[in-house]
N, C-alpha and C positions, 0 to 999 in steps of 0.2 A: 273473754269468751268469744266474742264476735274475730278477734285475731286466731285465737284457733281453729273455730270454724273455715275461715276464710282458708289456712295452712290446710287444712283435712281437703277440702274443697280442691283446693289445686294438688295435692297428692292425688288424690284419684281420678283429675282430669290424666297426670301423668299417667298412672299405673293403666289408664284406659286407651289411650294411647299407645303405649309399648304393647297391653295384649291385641287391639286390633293389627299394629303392623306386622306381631308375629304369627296373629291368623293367617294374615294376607301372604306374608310370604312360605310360610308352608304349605298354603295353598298353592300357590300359582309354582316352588318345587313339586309338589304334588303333581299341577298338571305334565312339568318334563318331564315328571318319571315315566306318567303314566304313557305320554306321545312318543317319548323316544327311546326305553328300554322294554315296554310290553307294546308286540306287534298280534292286533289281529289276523291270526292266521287263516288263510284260503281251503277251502275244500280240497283236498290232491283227489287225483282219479286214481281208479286203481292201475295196477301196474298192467302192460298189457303182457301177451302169452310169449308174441314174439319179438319183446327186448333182452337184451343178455340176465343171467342172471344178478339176482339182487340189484336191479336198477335203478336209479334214482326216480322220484317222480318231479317232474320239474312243470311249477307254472307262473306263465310268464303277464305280467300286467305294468298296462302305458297310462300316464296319465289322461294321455287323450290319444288318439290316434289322427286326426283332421289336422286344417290350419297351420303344416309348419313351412318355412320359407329355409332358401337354403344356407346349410350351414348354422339351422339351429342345434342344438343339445337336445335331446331325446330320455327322457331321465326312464329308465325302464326295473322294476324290480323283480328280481327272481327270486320264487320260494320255494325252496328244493326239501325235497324229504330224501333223507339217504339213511340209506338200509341199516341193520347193523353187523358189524362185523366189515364195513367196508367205507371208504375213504374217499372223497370229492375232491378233486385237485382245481381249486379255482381260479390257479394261472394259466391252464388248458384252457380255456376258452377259447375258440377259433370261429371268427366269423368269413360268411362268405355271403357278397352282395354287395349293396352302395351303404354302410355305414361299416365305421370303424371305433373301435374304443377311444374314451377321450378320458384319460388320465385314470383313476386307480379307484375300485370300488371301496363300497365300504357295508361292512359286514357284521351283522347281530345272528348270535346259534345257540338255540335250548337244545338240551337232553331229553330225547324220550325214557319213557318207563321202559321200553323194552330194549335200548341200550344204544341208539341210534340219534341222529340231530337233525333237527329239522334249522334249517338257516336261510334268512332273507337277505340277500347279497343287491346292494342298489349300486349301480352301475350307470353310467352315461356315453347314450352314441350320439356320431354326428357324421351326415353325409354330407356333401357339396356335388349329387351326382342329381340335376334337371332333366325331372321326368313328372308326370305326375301323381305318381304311388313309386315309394323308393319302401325297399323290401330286402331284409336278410337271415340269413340260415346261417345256426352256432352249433357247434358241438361242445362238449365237455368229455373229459377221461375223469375217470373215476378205478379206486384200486381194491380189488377184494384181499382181504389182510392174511385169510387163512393159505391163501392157494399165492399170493404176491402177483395175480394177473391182473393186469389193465385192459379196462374196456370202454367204449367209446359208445355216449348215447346224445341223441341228436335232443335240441331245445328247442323246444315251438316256435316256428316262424314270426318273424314281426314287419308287420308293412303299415307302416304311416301314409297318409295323402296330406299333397300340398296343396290340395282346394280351400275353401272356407267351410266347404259343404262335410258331413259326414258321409267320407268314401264316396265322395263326389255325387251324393247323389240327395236330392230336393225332398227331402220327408220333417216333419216336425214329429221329433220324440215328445208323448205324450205320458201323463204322469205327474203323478206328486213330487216337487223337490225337497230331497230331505237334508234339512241344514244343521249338521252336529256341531250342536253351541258347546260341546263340554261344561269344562270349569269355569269358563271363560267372563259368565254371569258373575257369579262369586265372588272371582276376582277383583272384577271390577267396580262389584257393591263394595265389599269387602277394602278396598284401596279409596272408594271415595267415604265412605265411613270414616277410615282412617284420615285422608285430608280435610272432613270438616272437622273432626274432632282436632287436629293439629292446628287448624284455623283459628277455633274458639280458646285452645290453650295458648297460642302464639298471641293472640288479641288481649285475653289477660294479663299475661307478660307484659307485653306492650302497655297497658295501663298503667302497671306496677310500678316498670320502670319511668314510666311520663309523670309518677306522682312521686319521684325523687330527686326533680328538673325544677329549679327556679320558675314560679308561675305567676302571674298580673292577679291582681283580687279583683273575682268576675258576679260574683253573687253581694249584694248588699249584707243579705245579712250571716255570712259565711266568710273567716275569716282565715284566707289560707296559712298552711303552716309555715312556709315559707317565710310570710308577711310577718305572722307573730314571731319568729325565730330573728326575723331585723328588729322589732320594735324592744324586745329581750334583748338583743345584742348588746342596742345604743342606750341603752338603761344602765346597763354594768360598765360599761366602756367608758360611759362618761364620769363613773367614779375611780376606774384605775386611771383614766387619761390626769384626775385630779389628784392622784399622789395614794388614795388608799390602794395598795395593794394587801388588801385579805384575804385570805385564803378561800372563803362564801364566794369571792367573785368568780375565782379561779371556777369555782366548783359549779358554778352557774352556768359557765360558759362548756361546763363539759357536758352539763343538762340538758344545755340548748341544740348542743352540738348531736348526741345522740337521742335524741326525741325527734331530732331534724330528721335522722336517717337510721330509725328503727332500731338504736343498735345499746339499747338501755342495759340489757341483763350481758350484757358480752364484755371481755377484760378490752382494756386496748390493743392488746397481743391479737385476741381475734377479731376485732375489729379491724384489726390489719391484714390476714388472711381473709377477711370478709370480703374485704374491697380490692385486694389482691389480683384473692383466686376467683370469688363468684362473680364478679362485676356487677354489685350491687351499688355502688355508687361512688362516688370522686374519691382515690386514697389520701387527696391531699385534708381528706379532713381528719386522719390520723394525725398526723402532723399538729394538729391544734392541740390533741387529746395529750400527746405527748409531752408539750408545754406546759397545760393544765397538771401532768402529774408530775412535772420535777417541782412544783410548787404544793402539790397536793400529799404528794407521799417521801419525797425525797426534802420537804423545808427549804429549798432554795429560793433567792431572789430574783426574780425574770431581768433581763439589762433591757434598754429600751428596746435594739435589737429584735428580743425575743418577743416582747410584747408587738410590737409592728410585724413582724410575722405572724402573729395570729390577727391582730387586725386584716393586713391584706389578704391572707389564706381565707376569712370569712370574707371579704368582700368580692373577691374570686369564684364564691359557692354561693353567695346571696347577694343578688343586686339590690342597690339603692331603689328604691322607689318612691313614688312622687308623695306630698305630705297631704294629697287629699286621700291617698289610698290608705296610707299608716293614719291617717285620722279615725275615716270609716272602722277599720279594725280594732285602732286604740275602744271607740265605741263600745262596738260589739264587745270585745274581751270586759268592757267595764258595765257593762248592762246585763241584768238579771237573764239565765240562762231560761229557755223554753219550759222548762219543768221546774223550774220555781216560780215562775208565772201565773204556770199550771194548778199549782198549788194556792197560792197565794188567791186565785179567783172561784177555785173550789176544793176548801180544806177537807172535804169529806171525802171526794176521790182517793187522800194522798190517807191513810189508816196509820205510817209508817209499818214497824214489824210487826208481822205477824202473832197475834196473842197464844200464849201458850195451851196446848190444849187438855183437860181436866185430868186423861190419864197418863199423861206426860208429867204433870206435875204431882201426881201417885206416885210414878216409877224414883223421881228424885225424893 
């Protein structure tokens, strides 16, 4: 009971495990969906009386306008609303002033309901012209589709300053600053969530595996498995080393062998896949098991050969240890267990089974 608990136990460290990391990462796709394919769009103004017809409305926003030096990148976004029934041509851009395009925009566009797109085109300029406000005038052509004419509307001016100051001039902007955390929180519960719980299952693990590892007898009155799996060994060993070869010893030795390393209810076949593929522990102790069964199931006679291959394959998986340590243990293993003690100093504690009860023994 206590081994399946313990199996349940670690399933659902795993199972909890693989759901927080696919919280985490649908969350944090969640957040590029949300930063890089949905754009808060800007108020447009309305269109004015004396632009061409069906004009676009175009507005234009810097990440900052102060503080550049020269020959920085100027990243600027335009968000254009275009009519419908008519056409933005966004390799007409034409600047005039001290910047120039620096390589090739990139471009997001929804549908309106009334049959037109609104598109946020980001774009990067760069001057090298020493002044201290550098400033330029764009146009864009655009095509009405009904009539095939082109027409030319001017995009809002842009001038940057190369002070420190905002537009060179000595003021503190006052106000609340408002810092949009997004998802950002979540994420990062959500991912440390996920690394302690990977912590605490790796650290299990880790146990698991360090209790499958040849280990020193450290408790007096706790006799590790290891310890007993030698003291068992050199029990049997020293009556095949004497000429009985019986089949009990053979069978002993595959007892000792899987009790060593968990693998009681499994063939040898998957004990071999066990050690294999999971890296649950040394495959050379198949090998032992192997020998055990061409005497076990097939009636063969082991040649010495064979029999010193399983000697050294067990002495290779279980070290020698010193005879104060195999004393201590012999001890323990030969002295009354905890709970026969228990018993033995108060027999009224121990009831054994439980008595049957009067309408139970009706029903029979």
């Amino acid at each position: 009971m206590r081994k399946t608990n313990s199996q349940m136990s670690g399933l659902a460290a795993v199972l909890a495990v693989l759901v927080t990391v696919a919280v985490a990462l649908a969350a944090q796709v969640g957040l590029f969906t949300l930063s890089g394919d949905q754009v808060k769009w800007p108020v447009f103004p309305p269109v004015e009386k004396v632009a061409p017809p069906s004009a676009p409305v175009v507005v234009a926003k810097l990440e900052r306008d102060f503080a550049y030096r020269i020959g920085d990148v100027v990243p600027v976004v335009l968000y254009i609303k275009e009519a419908p029934g008519t056409r933005i041509d966004l390799h007409s851009i034409a600047l005039e002033g001290d910047f120039e395009i620096r390589g090739s925009g990139k471009l997001y566009e929804e549908t309106t309901k009334e049959g037109g797109r609104i598109l946020r085109f980001q774009l990067s300029l760069q001057s090298f012209s020493y002044a201290p406000s550098i400033s330029t005038k764009a146009a864009i052509s655009y095509r009405v589709l009904s009539s095939n004419e082109e027409y030319t509307v001017s995009l809002p001016a842009l001038a940057v300053s190369t002070s420190n100051t905002w537009d060179q001039k000595d003021r503190i902007l006052e106000g609340e600053l408002v810092v949009l955390h997004g998802w950002h929180g979540w994420i990062n519960g959500g991912l440390l969530a996920a690394g302690l719980l990977l912590s605490i299952y790796g650290y299990r693990r880790y146990r698991y595996f360090k209790s499958l590892s040849p280990e020193a007898l450290q408790s007096p009155r706790r006799a590790k498995r290891f310890v007993v799996a030698r003291i068992r060994f050199d029990k049997v060993w020293k009556q095949i080393e004497a000429g009985d070869m019986a089949v009990a010893h053979y069978i002993e030795i595959e007892r000792i062998v899987r009790a060593l390393y968990e693998i009681e209810s499994k063939t040898t076949r998957e004990a071999g896949f066990w050690f294999l593929y999971g890296n649950r522990g040394p495959y050379q102790a198949v090998d032992i098991l192997h020998q055990c069964d061409r005497v076990i199931y097939l009636g063969e006679t082991l040649s010495v050969e064979d029999n010193l291959l399983i000697k050294t394959t067990f002495d290779k998986l279980v070290p020698h240890y010193s005879p104060e340590d195999l004393a201590i243990a012999a001890e323990i293993l030969a002295s009354p267990s905890e709970r026969r003690r228990m018993r033995e100093a108060d027999p009224g504690s121990f009831q054994g089974r439980r008595p049957q009860r009067q309408d139970d023994q009706i029903q029979d």
